[in-house]
C-alpha positions as CSV (number, residue, x, y, z in Angstrom):
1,X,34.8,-46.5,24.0
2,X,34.3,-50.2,25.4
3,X,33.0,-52.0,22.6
4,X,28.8,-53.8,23.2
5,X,29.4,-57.7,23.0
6,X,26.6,-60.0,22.1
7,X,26.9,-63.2,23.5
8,X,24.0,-63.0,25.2
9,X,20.4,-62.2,24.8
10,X,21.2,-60.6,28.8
11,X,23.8,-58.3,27.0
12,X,21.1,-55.7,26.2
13,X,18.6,-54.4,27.8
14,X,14.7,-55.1,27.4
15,X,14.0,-52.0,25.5
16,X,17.5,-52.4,23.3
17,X,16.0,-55.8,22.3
18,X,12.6,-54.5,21.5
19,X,14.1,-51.6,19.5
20,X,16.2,-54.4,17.6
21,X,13.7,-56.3,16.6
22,X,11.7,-53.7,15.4
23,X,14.2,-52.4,12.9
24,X,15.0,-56.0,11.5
25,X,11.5,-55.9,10.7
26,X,12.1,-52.0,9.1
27,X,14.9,-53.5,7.5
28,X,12.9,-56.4,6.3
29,X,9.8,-54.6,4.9
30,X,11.9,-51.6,3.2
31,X,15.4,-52.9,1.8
32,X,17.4,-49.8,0.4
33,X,20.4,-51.1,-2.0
34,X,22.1,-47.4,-0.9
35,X,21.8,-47.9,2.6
36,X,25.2,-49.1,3.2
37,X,26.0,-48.5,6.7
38,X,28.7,-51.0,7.2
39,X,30.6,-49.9,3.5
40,X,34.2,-50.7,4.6
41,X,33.7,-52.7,7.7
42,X,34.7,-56.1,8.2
43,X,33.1,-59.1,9.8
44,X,35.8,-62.1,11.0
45,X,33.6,-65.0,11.2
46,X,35.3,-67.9,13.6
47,X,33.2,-71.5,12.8
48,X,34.4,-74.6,14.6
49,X,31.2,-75.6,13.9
50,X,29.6,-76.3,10.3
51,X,26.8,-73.7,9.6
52,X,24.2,-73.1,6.9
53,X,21.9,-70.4,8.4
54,X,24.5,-68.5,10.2
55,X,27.5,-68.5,7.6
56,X,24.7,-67.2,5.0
57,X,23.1,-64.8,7.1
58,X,25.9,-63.0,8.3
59,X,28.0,-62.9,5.4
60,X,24.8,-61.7,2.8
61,X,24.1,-59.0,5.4
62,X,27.4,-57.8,5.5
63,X,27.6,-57.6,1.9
64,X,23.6,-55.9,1.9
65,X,25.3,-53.2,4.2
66,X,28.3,-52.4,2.1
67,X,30.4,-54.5,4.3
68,X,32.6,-58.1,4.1
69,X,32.9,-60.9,6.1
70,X,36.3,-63.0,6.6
71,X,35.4,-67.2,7.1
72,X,37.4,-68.6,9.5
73,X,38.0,-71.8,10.5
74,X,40.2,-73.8,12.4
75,X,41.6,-75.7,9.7
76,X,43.6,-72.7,8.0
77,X,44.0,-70.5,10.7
78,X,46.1,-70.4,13.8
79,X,43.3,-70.8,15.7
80,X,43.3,-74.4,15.0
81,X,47.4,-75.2,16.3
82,X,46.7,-74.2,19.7
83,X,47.2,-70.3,19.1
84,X,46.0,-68.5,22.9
85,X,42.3,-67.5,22.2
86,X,43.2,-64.3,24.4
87,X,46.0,-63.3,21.4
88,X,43.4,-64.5,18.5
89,X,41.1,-61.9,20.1
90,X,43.5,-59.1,20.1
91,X,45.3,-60.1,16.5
92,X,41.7,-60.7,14.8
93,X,40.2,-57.8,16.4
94,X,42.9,-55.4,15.3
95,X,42.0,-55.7,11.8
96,X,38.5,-56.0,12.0
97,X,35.8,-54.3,13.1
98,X,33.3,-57.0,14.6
99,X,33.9,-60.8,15.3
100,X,31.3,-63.5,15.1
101,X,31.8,-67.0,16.2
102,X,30.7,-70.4,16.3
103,X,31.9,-72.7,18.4
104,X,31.5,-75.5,21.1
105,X,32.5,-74.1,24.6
106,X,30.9,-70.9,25.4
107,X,34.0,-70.0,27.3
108,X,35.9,-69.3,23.6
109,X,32.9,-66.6,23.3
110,X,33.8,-64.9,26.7
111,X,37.5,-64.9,26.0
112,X,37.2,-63.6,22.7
113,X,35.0,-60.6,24.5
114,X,37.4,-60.0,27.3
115,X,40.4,-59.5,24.9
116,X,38.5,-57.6,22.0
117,X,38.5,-54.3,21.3
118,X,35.8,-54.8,18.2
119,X,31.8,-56.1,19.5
120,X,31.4,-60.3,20.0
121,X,28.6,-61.7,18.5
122,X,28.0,-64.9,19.8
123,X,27.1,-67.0,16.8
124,X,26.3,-69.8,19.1
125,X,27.7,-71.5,21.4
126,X,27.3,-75.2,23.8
127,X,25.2,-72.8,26.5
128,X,23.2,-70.3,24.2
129,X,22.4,-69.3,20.8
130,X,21.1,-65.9,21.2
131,X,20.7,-65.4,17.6
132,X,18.4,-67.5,17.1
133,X,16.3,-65.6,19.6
134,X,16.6,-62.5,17.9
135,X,15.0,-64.3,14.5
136,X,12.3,-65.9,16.9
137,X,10.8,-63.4,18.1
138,X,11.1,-61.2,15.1
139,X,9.1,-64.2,13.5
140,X,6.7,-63.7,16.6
141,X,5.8,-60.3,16.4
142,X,5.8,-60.1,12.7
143,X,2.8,-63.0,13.2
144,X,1.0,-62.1,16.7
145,X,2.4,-58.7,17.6
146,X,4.1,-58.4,21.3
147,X,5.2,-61.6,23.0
148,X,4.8,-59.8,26.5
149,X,2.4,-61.9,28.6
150,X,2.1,-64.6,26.2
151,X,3.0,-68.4,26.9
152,X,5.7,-70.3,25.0
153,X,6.3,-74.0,25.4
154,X,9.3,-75.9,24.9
155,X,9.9,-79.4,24.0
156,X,12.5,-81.3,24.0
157,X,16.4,-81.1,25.4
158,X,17.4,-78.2,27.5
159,X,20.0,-77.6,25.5
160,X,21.6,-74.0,24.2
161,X,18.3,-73.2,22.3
162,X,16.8,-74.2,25.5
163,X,18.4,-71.6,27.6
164,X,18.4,-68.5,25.1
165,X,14.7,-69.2,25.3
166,X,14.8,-69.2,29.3
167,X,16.7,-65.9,28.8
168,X,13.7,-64.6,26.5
169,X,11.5,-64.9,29.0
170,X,13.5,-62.7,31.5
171,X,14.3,-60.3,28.6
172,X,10.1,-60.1,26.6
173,X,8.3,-60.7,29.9
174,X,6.6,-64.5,28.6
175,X,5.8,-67.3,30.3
176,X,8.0,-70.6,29.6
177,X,6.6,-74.0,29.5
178,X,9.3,-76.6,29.4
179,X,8.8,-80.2,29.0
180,X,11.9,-82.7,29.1
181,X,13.0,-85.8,30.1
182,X,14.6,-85.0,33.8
183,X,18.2,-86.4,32.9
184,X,18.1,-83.7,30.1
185,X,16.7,-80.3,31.7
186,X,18.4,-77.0,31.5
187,X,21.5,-76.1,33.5
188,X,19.8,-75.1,36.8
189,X,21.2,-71.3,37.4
190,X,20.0,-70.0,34.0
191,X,16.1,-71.6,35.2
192,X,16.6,-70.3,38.5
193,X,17.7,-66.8,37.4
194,X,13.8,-66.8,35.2
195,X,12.1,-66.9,39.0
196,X,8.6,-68.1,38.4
197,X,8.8,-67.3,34.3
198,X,9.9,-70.9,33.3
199,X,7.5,-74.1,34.9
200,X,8.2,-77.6,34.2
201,X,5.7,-79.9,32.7
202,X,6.0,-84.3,33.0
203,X,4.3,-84.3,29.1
204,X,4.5,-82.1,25.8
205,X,0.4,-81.6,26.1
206,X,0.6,-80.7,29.6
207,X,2.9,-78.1,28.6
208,X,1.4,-77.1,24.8
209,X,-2.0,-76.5,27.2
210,X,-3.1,-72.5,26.0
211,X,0.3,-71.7,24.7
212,X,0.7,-69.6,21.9
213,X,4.2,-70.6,20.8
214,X,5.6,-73.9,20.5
215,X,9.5,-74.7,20.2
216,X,11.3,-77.6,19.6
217,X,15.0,-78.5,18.2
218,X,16.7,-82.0,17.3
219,X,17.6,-84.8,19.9
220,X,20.7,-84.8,19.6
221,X,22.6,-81.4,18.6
222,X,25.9,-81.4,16.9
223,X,28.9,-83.2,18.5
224,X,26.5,-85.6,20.4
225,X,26.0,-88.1,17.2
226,X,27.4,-90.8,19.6
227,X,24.7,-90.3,21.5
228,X,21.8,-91.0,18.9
229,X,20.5,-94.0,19.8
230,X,20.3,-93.4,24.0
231,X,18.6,-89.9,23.0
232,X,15.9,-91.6,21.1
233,X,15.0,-93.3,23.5
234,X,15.1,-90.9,26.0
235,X,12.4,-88.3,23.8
236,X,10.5,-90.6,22.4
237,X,7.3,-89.5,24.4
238,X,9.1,-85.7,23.4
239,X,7.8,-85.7,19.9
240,X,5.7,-82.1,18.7
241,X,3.0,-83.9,17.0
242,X,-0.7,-82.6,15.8
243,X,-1.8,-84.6,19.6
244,X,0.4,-81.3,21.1
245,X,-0.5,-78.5,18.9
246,X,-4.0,-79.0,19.5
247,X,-3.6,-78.9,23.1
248,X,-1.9,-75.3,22.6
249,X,-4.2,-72.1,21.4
250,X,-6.1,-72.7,18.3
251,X,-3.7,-69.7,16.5
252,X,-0.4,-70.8,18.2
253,X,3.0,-71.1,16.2
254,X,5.3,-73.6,15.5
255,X,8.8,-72.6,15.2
256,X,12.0,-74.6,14.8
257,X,15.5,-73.6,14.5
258,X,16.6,-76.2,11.7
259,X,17.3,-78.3,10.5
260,X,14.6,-80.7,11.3
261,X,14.6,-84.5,11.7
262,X,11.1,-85.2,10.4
263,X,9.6,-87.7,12.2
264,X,11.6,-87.7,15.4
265,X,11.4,-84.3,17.2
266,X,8.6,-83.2,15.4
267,X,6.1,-85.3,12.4
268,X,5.7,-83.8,9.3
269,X,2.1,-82.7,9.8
270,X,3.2,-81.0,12.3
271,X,6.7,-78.8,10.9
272,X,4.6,-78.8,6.9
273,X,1.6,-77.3,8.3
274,X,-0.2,-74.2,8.3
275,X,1.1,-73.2,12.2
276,X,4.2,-73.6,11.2
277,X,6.9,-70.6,10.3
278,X,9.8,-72.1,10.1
279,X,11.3,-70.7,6.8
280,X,9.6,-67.0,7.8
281,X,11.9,-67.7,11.1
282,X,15.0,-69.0,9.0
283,X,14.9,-66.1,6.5
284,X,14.8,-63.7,9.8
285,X,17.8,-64.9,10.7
286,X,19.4,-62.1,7.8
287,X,16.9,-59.2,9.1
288,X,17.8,-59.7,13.2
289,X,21.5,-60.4,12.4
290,X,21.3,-57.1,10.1
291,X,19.8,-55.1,13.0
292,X,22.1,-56.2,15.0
293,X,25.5,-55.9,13.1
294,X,24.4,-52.2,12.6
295,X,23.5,-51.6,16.3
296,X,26.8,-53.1,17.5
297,X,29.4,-51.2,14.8
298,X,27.5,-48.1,14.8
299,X,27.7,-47.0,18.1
């Protein structure tokens, strides 16, 4: 049997996502110490990026299912002396039963889940970080219920968060609001692929106007440090600030994938208040990823 590969929320169908997040929230509300369906599987997790949220949540999960997980880095492995990626993904995968990684180009992702024979999760990547998405909108309908026919907006860079969000739209049927400076907008063939889903707004209120979820993320992600300064500049009129949430429903949501840079992408009134989720999002991280380790090696 072909193995399922997550490196994308498109990787699954609509109902498949639907039926995932409900049982990260079963799996949430009634935790069972004997459940272990994962007891002797393995999870090799590949990080050439540094992680808190992901390293944590996928190895705890493992460990709540019975399972282990392998860390992995390029520093101690092969995979960091300029090993092919196509024979990492057949050596790894023959001892292991699922691979996680993240890394910078989303290519490493793709040829890891051409030449595996155990699922990819895409941990994240430089184009998406479907992960993420799962936690979202767990976090969504734990809050509001269904998503379907609701209106998110984004703020800030159209970046990998950016596009997982675009692909939420396609996948739980909402409208996207995006607002972002035009040098910084989404790669154009994951917008155009939404149809009329995802509409672009010249200001943050324009965009917050109605909606009933509002997203944001840092400037300047990791590996653009050198970029600080320029991207400042370039979001300063970006900023998720009580002047945007009160243009959005009165019971709207804030969400951010942290961490946070108080005071630049979002103020503190804003990410401390009472719309915000952000720690009921970041904990969900452990429920969605649980959901879907056991939907992927369970098959």
């Amino acid at each position: 049997m072909q193995p399922r590969h997550f490196t994308s929320l498109l990787d699954l169908s609509q109902h498949e996502l639907r039926t995932l997040i409900q049982r990260a929230i079963q799996l949430k509300n009634h935790r069972d110490p004997d459940f272990q369906p994962l007891k002797g599987k393995v999870l090799a997790m590949v990080f050439e990026k540094s992680s808190t949220r992901t390293r944590i949540s996928f190895e705890a999960g493992m460990a709540q299912f019975g399972g282990s997980a392998i860390f992995l880095s390029p520093r101690d492995t092969q995979l960091g002396r300029g090993e092919p990626l196509e024979d990492s993904a057949r050596v790894i995968s023959s001892m292991v039963d699922c691979i996680m990684l993240r890394t910078h180009s989303h290519e490493t992702v793709n040829t890891f889940a051409r030449h595996s024979r155990v699922p990819v999760i895409n941990g994240l990547s430089d184009l998406l970080h479907p992960c993420q998405l799962l936690a979202d909108m767990q976090t969504y309908f734990e809050c509001r219920g269904d998503i379907a026919g609701k209106t998110v907006t984004w703020i800030g860079d159209g970046n990998n968060m950016c596009h997982s969000y675009i692909n939420a739209a396609r996948q739980f049927d909402f409208k996207l609001h995006i607002a972002c400076p035009i040098d910084y907008r989404p790669v154009q063939s994951i917008v155009d692929a939404a149809g009329d889903r995802v509409a672009f707004f010249n200001s943050p209120e324009l965009a917050a106007k109605q909606a009933n979820l509002v997203v944001t993320d840092v400037w300047a992600s990791m590996g653009q440090e050198d970029e600080q300064k320029k991207r400042e500049m370039a979001f300063q009129d970006y900023q998720v600030n009580a002047q945007v949430m009160q243009a959005a429903n009165p019971d709207a949501l804030f969400m951010h994938c942290l961490p946070a840079h108080r005071g630049e992408e979002v103020s503190a009134d804003v990410i401390d208040g009472a719309q915000s989720v952000i720690f009921q999002e970041a904990e969900n991280r452990l429920h969605a990823q649980k959901a879907l380790l056991e939907f992927l090696i369970c098959r």
